[in-house]
PASEBA-1860 file (N, C-alpha, C; in nm, 3 decimals):
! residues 123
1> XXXXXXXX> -2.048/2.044/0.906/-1.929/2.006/0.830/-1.872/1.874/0.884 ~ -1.899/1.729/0.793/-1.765/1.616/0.865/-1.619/1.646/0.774 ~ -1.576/1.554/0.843/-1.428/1.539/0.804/-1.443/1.384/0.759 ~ -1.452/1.377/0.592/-1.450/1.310/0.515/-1.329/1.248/0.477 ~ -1.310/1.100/0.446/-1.170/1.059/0.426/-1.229/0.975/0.286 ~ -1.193/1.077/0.161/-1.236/1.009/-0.011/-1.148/0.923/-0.043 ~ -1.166/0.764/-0.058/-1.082/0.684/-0.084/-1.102/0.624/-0.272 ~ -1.021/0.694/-0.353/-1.045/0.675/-0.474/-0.908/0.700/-0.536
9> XXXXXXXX> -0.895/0.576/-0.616/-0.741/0.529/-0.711/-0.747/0.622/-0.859 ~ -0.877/0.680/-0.920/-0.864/0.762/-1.003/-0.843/0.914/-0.997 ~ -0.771/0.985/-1.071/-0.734/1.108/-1.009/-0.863/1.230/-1.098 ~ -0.906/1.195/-1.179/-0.990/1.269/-1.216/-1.144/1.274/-1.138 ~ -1.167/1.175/-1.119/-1.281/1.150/-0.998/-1.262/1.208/-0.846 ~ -1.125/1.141/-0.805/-1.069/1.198/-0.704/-1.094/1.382/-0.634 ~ -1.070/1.407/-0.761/-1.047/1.572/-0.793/-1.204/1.601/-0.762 ~ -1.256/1.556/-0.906/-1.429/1.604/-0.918/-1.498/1.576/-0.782
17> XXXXXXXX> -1.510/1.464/-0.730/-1.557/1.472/-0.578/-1.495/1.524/-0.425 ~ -1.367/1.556/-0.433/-1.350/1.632/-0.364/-1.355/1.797/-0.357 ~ -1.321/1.845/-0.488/-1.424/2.003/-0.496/-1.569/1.998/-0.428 ~ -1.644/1.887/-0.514/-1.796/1.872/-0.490/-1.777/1.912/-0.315 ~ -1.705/1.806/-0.284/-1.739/1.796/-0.126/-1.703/1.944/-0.037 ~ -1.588/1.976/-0.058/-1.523/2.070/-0.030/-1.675/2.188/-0.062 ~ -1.694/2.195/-0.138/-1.811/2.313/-0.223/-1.911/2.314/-0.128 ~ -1.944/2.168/-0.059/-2.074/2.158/0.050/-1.996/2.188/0.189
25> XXXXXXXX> -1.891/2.225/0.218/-1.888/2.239/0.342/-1.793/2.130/0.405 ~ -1.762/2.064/0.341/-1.712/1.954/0.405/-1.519/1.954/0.405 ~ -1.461/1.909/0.503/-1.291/1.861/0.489/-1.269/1.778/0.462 ~ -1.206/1.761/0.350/-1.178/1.605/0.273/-1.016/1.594/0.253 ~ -1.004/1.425/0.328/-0.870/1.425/0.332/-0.884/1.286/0.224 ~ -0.782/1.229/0.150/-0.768/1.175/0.030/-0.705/1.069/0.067 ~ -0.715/0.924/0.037/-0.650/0.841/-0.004/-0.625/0.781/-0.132 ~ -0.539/0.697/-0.194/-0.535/0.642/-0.298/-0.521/0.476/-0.348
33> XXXXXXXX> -0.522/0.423/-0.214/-0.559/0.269/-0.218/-0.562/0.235/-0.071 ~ -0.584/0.093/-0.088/-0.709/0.049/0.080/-0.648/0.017/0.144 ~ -0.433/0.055/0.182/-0.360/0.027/0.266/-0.364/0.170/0.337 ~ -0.333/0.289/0.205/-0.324/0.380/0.319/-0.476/0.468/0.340 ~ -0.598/0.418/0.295/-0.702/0.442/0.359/-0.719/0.374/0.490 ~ -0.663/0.221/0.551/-0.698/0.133/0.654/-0.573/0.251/0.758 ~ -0.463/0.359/0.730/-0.397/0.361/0.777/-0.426/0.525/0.847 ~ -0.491/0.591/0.726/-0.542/0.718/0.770/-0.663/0.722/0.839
41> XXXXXXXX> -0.759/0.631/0.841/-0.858/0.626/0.917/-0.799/0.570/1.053 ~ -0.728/0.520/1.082/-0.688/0.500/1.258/-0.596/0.644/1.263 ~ -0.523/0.699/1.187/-0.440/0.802/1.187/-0.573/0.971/1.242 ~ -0.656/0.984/1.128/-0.682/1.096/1.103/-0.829/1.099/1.176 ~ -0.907/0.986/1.218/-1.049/0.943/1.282/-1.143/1.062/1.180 ~ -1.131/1.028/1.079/-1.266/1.103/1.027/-1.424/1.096/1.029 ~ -1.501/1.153/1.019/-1.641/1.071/1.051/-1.713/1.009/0.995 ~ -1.644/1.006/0.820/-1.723/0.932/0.750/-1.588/0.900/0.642
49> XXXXXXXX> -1.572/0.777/0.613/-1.512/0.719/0.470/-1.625/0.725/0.348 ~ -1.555/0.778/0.274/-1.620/0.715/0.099/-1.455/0.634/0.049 ~ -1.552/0.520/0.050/-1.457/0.399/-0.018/-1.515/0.330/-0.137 ~ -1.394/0.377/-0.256/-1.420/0.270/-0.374/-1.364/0.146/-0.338 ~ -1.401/0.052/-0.411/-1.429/-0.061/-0.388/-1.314/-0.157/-0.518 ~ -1.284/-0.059/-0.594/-1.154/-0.129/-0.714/-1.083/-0.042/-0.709 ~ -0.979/-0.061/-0.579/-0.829/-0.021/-0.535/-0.742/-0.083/-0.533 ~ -0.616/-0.060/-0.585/-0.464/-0.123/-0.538/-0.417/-0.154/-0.439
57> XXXXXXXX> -0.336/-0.236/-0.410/-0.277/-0.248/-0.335/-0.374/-0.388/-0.208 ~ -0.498/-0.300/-0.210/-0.590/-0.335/-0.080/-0.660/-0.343/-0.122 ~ -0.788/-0.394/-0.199/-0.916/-0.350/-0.229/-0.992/-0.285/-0.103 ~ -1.105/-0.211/-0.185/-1.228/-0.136/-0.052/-1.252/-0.232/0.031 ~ -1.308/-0.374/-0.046/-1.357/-0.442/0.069/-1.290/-0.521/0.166 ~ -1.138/-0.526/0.147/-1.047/-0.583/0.244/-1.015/-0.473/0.353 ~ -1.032/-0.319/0.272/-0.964/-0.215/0.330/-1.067/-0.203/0.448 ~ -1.198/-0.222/0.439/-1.373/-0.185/0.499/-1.331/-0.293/0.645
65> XXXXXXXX> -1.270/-0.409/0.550/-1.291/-0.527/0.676/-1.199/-0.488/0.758 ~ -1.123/-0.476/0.717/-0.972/-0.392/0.821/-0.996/-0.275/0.915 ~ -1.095/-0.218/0.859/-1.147/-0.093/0.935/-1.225/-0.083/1.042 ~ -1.320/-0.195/0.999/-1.425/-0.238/1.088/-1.370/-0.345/1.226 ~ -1.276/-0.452/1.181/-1.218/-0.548/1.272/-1.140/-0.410/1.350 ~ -1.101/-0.329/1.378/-1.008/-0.268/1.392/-1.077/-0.161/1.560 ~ -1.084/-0.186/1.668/-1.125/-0.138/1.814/-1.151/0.059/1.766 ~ -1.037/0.075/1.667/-1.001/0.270/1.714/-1.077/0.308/1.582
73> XXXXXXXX> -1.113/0.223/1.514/-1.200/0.254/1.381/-1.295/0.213/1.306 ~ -1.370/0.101/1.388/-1.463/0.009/1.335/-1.581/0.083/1.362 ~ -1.639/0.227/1.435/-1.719/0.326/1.460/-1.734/0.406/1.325 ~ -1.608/0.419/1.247/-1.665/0.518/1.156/-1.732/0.473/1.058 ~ -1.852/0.556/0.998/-1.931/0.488/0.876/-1.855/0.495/0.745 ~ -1.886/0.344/0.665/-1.792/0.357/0.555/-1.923/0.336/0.428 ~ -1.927/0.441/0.351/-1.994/0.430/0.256/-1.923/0.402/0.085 ~ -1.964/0.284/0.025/-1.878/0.227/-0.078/-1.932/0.270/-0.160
81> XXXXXXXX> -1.819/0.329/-0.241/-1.831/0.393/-0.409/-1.833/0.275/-0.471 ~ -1.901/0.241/-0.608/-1.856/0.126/-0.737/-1.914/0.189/-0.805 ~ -1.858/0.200/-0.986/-1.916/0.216/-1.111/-1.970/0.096/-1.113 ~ -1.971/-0.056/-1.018/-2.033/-0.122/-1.112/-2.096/-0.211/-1.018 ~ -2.273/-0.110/-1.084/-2.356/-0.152/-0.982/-2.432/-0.284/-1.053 ~ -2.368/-0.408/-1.035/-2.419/-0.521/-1.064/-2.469/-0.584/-0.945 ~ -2.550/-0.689/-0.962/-2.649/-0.748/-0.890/-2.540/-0.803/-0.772 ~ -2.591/-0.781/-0.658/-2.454/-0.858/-0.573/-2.394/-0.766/-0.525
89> XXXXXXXX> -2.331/-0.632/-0.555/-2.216/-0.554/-0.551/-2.253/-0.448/-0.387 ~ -2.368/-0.450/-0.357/-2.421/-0.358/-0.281/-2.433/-0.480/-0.158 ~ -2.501/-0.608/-0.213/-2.460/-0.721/-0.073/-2.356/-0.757/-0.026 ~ -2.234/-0.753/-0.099/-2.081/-0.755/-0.099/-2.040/-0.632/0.010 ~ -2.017/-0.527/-0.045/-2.022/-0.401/0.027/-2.078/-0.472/0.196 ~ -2.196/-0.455/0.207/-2.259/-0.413/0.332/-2.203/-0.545/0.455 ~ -2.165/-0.661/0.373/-2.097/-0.796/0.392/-1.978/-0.746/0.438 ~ -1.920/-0.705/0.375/-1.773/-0.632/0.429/-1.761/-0.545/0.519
97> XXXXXXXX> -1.882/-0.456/0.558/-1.924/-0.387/0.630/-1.904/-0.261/0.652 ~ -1.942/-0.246/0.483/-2.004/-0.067/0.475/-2.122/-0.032/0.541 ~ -2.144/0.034/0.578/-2.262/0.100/0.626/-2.381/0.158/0.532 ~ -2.368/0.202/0.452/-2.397/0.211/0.302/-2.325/0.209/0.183 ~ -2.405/0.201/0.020/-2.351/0.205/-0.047/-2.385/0.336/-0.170 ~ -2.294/0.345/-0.262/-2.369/0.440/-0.359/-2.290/0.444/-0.516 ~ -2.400/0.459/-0.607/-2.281/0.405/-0.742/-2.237/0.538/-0.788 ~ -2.115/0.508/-0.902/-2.061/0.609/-0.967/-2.136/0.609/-1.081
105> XXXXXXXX> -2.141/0.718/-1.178/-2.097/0.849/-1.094/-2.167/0.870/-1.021 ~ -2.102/0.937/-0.935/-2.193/0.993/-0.792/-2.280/1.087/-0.852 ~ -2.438/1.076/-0.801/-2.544/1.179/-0.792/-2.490/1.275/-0.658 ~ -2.456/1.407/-0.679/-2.448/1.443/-0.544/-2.545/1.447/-0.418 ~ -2.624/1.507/-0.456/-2.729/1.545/-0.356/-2.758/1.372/-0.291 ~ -2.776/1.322/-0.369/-2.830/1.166/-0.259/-2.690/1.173/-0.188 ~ -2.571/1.169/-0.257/-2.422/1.092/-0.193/-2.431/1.165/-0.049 ~ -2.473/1.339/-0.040/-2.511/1.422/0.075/-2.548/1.379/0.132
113> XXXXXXXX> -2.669/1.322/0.128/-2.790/1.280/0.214/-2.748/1.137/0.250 ~ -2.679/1.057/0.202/-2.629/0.914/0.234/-2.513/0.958/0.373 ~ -2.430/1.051/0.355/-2.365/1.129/0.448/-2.433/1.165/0.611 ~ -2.483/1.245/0.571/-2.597/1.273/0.661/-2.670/1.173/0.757 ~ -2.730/1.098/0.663/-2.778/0.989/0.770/-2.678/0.873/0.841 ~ -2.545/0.925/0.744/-2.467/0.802/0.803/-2.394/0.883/0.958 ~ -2.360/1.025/0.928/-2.357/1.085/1.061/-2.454/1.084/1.130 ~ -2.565/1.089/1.158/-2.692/1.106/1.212/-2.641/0.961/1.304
121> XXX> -2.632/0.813/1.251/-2.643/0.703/1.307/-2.550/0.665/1.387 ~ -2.421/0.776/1.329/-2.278/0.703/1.432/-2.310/0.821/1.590 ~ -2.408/0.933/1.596/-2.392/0.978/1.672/-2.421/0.937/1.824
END
């Protein structure tokens, strides 16, 4: 079981992937844009972020860079959500410094297994 921190501005998605997650075993704590995701990840040290990437306030990838520049949180793996997997969007991401990426809608079973290996690497 990690302790997942789902960073997503839509509430119907929000919902649908945190059951999902919750359903596998997992504790999922919620954000809703990339100020108070940069704020719960030094707050709550979870072991893995899922960060969308078209948020308020902060975008993912300012929120990712914030996370990463950051001594008490630049360890955790951040894997970036986007519906929009255009050419570029996954070099952007990893530039900002996700650790991986994965598109919407989420396939579960890979998003699992993207999990997995991303715990496997921070260990």
């Amino acid at each position: 079981m990690a302790r997942i921190l789902l960073v997503e501005d839509n509430e119907l998605n929000r919902d649908m992937l945190s059951r999902r997650l919750l359903r596998a075993g997992h504790d999922v704590s919620m954000a809703i844009d990339g100020q108070q995701a940069v704020e719960q990840a030094r707050a709550e040290q979870p072991d893995v972020i899922l960060m969308d990437l078209s948020l308020p306030v902060l975008d993912g990838w300012d929120a990712t860079r914030r996370i990463k520049a950051d001594a008490a949180t630049r360890g955790i793996p951040v894997i970036a959500l986007s519906a929009h997997a255009m050419t570029g969007d996954r070099e952007s991401a990893l530039q900002a410094g996700c650790d991986d990426f994965d598109t919407k809608p989420v396939d579960l079973p890979r998003l699992l297994g993207k999990i997995a290996l991303a715990l496997e690497a921070s260990e």
